[in-house]
C-alpha positions in Angstrom: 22.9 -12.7 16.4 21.2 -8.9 16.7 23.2 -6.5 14.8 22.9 -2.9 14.6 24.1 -0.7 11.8 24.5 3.0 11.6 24.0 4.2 7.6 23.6 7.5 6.0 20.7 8.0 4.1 22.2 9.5 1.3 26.1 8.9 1.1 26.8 10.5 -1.4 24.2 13.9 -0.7 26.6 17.4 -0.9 24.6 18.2 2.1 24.0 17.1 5.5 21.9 14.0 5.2 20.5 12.0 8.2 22.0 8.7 9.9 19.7 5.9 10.1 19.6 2.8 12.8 19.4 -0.6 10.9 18.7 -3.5 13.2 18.9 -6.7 11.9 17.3 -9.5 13.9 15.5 -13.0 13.2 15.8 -12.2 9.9 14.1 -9.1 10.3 14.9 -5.6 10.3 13.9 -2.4 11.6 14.8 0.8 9.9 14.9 3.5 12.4 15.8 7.6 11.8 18.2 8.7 14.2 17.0 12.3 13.5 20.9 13.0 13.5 22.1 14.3 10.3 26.3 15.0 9.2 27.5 15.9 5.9 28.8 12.2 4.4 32.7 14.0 4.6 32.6 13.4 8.2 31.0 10.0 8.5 33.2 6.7 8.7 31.3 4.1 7.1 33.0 1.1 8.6 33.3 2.4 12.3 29.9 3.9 11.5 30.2 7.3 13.6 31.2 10.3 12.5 35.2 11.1 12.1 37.1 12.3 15.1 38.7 15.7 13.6 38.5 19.3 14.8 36.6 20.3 11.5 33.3 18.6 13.8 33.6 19.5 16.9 31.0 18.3 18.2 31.8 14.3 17.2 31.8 13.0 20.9 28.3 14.5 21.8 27.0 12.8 18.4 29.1 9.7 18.4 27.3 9.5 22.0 24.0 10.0 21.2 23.9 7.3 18.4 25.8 5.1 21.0 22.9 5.7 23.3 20.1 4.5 20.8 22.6 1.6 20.1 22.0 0.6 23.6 18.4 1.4 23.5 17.3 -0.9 20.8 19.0 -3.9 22.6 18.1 -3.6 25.8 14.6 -2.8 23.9 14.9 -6.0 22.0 16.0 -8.4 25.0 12.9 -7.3 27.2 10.9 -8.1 24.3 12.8 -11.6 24.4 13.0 -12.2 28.1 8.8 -11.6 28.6 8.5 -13.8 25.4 6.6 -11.1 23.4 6.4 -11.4 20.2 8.9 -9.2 18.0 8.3 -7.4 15.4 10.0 -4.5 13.6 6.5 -2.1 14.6 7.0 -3.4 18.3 10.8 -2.8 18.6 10.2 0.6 17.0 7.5 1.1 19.9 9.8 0.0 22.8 12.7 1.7 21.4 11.3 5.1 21.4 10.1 3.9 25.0 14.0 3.6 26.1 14.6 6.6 24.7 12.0 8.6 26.4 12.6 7.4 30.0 13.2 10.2 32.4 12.4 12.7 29.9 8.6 14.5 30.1 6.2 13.2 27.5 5.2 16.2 25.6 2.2 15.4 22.9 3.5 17.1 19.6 0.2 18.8 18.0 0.2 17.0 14.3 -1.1 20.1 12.6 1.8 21.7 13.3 4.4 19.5 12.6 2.5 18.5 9.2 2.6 22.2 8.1 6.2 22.5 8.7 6.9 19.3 7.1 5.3 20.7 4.2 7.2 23.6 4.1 10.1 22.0 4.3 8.8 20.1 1.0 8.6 22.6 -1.0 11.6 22.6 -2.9 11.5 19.1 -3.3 8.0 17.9 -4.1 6.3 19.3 -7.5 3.4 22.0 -7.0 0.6 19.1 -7.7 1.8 17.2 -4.4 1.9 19.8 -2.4 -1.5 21.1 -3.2 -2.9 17.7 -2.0 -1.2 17.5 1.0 -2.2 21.1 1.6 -5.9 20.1 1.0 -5.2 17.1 3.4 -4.5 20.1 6.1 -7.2 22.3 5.2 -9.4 19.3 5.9 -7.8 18.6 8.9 -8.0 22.0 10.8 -11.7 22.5 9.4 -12.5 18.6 11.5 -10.4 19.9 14.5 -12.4 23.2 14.7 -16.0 21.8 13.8 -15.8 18.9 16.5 -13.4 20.3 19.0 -10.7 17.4 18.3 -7.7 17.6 19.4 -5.2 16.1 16.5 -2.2 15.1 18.3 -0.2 11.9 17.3 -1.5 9.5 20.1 -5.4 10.7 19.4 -5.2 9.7 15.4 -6.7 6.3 15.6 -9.8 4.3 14.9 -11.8 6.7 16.8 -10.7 9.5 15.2 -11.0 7.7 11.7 -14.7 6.6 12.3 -15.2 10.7 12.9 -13.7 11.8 10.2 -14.5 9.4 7.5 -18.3 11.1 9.1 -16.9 14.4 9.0 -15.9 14.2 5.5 -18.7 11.7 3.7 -21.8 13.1 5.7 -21.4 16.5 7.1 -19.2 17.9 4.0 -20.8 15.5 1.2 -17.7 14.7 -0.3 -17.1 11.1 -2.5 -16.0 8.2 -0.9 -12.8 8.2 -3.1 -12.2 12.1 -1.7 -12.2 10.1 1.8 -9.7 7.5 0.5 -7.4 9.8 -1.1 -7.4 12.0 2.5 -6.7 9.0 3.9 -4.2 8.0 1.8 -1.9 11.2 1.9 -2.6 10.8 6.1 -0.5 7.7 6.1 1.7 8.8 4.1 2.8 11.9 6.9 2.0 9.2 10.0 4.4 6.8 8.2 6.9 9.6 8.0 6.4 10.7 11.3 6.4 7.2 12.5 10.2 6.9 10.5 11.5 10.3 12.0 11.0 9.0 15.6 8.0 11.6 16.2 5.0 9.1 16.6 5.0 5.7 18.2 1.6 5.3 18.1 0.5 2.7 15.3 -3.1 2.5 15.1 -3.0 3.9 11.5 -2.1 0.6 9.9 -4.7 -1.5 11.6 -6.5 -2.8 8.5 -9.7 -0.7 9.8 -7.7 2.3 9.2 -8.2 2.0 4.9 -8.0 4.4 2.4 -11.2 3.5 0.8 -11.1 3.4 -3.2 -13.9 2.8 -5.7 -14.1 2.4 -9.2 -15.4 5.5 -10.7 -17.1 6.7 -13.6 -15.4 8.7 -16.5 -15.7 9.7 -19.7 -13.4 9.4 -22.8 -14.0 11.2 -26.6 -14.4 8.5 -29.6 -12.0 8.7 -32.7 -15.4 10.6 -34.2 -15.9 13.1 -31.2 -11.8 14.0 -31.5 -12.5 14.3 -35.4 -15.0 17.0 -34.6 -13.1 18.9 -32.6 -10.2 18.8 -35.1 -12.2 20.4 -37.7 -14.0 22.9 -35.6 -13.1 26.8 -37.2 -11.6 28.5 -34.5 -9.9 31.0 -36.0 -12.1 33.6 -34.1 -11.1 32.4 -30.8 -7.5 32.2 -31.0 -7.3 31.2 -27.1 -9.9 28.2 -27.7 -7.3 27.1 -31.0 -4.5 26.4 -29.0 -6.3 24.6 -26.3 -8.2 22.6 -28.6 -4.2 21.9 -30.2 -3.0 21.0 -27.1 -5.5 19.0 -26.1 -5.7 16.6 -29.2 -1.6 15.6 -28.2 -2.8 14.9 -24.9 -5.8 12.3 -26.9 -3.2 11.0 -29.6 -0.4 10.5 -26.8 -1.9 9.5 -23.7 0.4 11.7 -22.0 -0.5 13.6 -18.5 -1.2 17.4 -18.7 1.8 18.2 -17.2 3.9 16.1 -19.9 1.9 17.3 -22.8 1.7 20.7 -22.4 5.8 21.0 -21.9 6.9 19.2 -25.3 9.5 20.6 -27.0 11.8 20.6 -30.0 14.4 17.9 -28.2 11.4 15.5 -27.5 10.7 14.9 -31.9 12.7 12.3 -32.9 13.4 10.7 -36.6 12.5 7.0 -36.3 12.0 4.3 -39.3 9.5 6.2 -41.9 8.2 8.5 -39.3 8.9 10.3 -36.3 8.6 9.6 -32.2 8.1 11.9 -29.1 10.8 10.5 -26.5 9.6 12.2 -23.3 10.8 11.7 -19.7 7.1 11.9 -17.8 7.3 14.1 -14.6 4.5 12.5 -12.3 6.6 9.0 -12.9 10.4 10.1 -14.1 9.7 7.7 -16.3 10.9 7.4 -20.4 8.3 6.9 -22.8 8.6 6.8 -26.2 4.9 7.3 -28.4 4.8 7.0 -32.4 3.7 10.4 -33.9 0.3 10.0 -35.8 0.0 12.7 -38.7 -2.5 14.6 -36.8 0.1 15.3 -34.5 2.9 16.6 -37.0 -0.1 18.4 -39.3 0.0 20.4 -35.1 3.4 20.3 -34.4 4.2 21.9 -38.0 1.3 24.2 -37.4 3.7 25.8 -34.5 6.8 24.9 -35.9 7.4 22.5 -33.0 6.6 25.7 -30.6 3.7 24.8 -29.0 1.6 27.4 -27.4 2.5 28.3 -23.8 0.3 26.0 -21.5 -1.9 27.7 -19.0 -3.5 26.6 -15.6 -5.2 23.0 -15.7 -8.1 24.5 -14.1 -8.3 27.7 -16.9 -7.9 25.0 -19.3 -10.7 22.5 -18.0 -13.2 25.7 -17.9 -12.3 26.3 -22.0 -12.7 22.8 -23.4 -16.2 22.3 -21.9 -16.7 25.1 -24.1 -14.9 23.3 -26.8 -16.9 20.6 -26.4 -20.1 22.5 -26.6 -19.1 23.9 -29.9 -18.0 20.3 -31.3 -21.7 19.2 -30.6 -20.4 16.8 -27.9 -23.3 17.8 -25.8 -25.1 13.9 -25.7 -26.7 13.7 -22.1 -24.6 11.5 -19.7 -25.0 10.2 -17.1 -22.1 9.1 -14.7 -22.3 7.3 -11.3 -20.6 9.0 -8.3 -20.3 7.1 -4.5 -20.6 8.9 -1.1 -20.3 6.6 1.8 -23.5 4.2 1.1 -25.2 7.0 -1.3 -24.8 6.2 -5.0 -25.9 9.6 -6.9 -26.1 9.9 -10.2 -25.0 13.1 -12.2 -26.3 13.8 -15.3 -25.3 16.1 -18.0 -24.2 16.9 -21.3 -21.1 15.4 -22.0 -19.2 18.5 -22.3 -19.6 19.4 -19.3 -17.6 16.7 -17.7 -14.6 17.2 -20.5 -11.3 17.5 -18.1 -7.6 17.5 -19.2 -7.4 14.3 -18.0 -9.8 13.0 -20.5 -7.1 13.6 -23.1 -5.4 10.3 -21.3 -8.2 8.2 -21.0 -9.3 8.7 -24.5 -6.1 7.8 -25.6 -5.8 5.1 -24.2 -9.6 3.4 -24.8 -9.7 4.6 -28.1 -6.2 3.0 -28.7 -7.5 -0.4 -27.5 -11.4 -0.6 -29.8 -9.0 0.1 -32.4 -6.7 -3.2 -31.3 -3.9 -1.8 -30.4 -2.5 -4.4 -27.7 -3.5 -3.4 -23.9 0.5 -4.5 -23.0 1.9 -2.1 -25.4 -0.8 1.0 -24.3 0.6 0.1 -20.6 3.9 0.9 -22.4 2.9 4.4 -22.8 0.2 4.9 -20.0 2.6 3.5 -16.8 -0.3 0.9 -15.6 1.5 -2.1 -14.3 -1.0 -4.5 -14.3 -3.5 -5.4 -17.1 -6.0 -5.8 -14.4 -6.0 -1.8 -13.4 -5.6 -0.5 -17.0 -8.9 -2.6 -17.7 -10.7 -0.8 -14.8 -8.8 2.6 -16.0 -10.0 2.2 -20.0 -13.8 3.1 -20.5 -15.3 0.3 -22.8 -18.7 -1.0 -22.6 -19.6 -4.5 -22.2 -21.1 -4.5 -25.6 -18.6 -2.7 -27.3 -16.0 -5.3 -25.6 -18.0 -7.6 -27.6 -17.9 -6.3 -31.2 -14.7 -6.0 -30.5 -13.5 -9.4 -30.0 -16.0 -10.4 -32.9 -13.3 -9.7 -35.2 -11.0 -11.7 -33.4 -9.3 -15.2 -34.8 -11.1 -17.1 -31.8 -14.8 -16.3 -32.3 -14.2 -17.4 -35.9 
C-alpha cells in the first residue's frame, strides 16, 4: 500500500532544517524536498506536521501546504496506475511537480541565476577548493550562453545543449576532454540538486548520453633518487625555496593532499612502538589516517621543532618547485599525453616543468609500491577504494612492473 512520510532532514539541526516527502511504493521510493523548512522544536515526528502552539503561528498554512503535496503525489501516483504507465521514482517526481503546478503560470527559472545563488548560499558550508570549481563551472557557463546566444534555463539543458557545449568547450576553447567531464560532472551535481529542491522537472541530464567523460591521464611522480636530490640541494640562500622544498618532501613521504600536509601540527605526532606516527583527520575526505614517520620526516619535523613553515597558495607553491626541480637537475625531457575530444597532443618538456603539489601524492604512493610496500595498505593511506583505480592512479611502467615482480616468490 502507497505510504507517504513527512521527515526532517536534519532532526536534530539547531536551525531551521527542511521537511522532506518520502513515498514509499512497490518497493520503491521517491525522496522529494518540500522546500518547507521549521526548526525540529516545532515538528511532531509521529503526526509528521509541525506542532499546533502559538510560538508558530503560522502551523495551519504549513500543515496545509504539506497536506496539499500529500494529496498531490497520490493522485500523481494513481494516474500513473490507472493509464498503466510505468512508475518510477523519476516519473512520479515529474507528475508530482505537474499537480503541483496546475493553475499556477509556468515561469522558466533562468539556471544561471539560481546556480549563483546556490553558491552563495554554499559558502559557509563547502571548503574554498569546491567552490572555486563550481565557480569555474559558471564562468563557463555564462561565456557558452553569451558566445552562442543560448538561453540556459532548466527545460533547455539537455542533449542539445550538451552536444553544444561539449563543442563549445573541446573545439572552440581547446580545453581537455577530462576539463569537459569534470564541467559535466559538477553540472549534475546542481541539476540533481535542483531536481531534489523541486526547481527542475526536466530529466534529460541522466540519459546515459548526457556523460561526464573521463580519461586516463598522463602524470608524473619523483623516484626515491629524484626526492634524494632535492633533499640535499643547499638552499640556504633561498630561504623561501627551503621551506617549500620541506614541505613538499612530507607531502612525497606521506601521500597526503596539499591541504592536509601543509596544516600538520604538533597534536598530529604520535609515539607508536619504536617510532612515531602522523594521525591526521584528511579534509577533502574527513577521513582518519594514520602514516608511519620515516626519519627524513622527523630529521624535518625537528628541523622546525614540529612548527612547520606557514603554507602558502597552491598555485605560489607549484610556480617555486618547478624551480626546485630545475635546481635538483630533474630537468630529463618528458613527454606526457594529453586528450581533447578525438585530438591526442603530446606535451613535451623538462620534467620540472610539470612538478605540481599534487605530485607529492603520486610519488608517494608509486614510489611506496616498486619498493613493495602492499597496494592494500598504500589504499590505507591514499583513500582509493578499489585496487583497480589506485593501479590507473600509480605511475609504473610496464617494464618496471616487471622487474618488479621478478623478485617475487612466484617467478622463482
Amino acid at each position: 500500500m502507497p505510504e507517504a512520510k513527512f521527515i526532517l532532514k536534519e532532526p536534530n539541526s539547531k536551525s531551521e532544517t527542511l521537511v522532506y516527502l518520502f513515498f514509499n511504493f512497490n518497493y520503491q521510493r521517491l525522496k522529494y524536498s518540500t522546500g518547507e523548512k521549521v526548526h525540529p522544536k516545532f515538528w511532531n515526528a509521529k503526526k509528521q506536521r509541525v506542532k499546533e502552539t502559538s510560538q508558530f503561528v503560522q502551523f495551519p498554512e504549513f500543515n496545509q501546504r504539506l497536506s496539499n503535496i500529500e494529496s498531490a503525489v497520490k493522485v500523481a501516483y494513481y494516474k500513473l496506475l490507472n493509464n498503466k504507465d510505468v512508475v518510477s521514482p523519476d516519473i512520479l517526481k515529474q507528475r508530482l511537480l505537474e499537480e503541483l503546478g496546475e493553475g499556477r503560470p509556468q515561469v522558466k527559472l533562468d539556471f544561471i541565476q539560481w546556480m549563483e545563488k546556490e553558491i552563495e548560499g554554499m559558502k559557509n558550508d563547502k571548503k574554498y577548493g569546491s567552490i572555486q570549481v563550481y565557480r569555474t563551472l559558471l564562468r563557463h557557463l555564462k561565456e557558452f550562453s553569451k558566445s552562442k546566444g543560448y538561453v540556459l534555463n532548466f527545460d533547455t539543458i539537455n542533449l542539445d545543449f550538451y552536444e553544444q557545449f561539449k563543442t563549445y568547450i573541446l573545439v572552440e576553447k581547446g580545453l581537455l576532454t577530462n576539463t569537459f567531464g569534470k564541467q559535466i560532472k559538477t553540472l549534475k551535481t546542481f541539476l540533481n540538486l535542483a531536481t531534489e529542491k523541486g526547481v527542475n522537472s526536466n530529466l534529460a541530464y541522466k540519459s546515459r548520453l548526457f556523460r561526464a567523460t573521463l580519461e586516463d591521464v598522463d602524470h608524473i611522480y619523483l623516484t626515491l633518487e629524484e626526492l634524494d636530490s632535492l633533499h640535499q640541494l643547499d638552499l640556504t640562500y633561498k630561504p623561501y625555496l627551503d621551506r617549500v622544498r620541506d614541505l613538499f618532501l612530507i607531502g612525497c613521504f606521506t601521500g597526503l593532499r596539499f591541504s592536509d600536509f601543509t596544516q600538520l601540527k604538533g597534536e598530529n605526532l604520535e609515539k607508536a612502538g619504536h617510532g612515531y606516527v602522523f594521525n591526521v583527520k584528511t579534509q577533502k575526505t574527513n577521513e582518519r589516517v594514520v602514516i608511519p614517520v620515516k626519519p627524513i620526516l622527523m630529521s624535518i619535523w625537528e628541523k622546525y621543532d614540529g612548527t612547520l613553515p606557514r603554507a602558502i597558495s597552491n598555485q605560489k607553491m607549484n610556480k617555486y618547485l618547478k624551480e626546485l626541480g630545475k635546481a635538483a637537475g630533474i630537468t630529463n625531457n618528458t613527454t606526457l599525453k594529453r586528450t581533447s575530444g578525438k585530438q591526442v597532443k603530446e606535451v613535451i618538456r623538462p620534467k620540472n616543468e610539470f612538478i605540481t603539489t599534487h605530485t607529492a601524492r603520486r610519488s608517494f604512493a608509486t614510489n611506496a609500491y616498486l619498493e613493495g610496500v602492499p597496494a592494500i595498505s598504500i589504499m590505507k593511506f591514499t583513500g582509493h577504494r578499489t585496487e583497480s583505480s589506485f593501479m590507473k592512479y600509480i605511475k609504473v611502467s610496464q617494464e618496471r612492473n616487471a622487474l618488479l615482480l621478478m623478485n617475487h616468490d612466484f617467478f622463482k
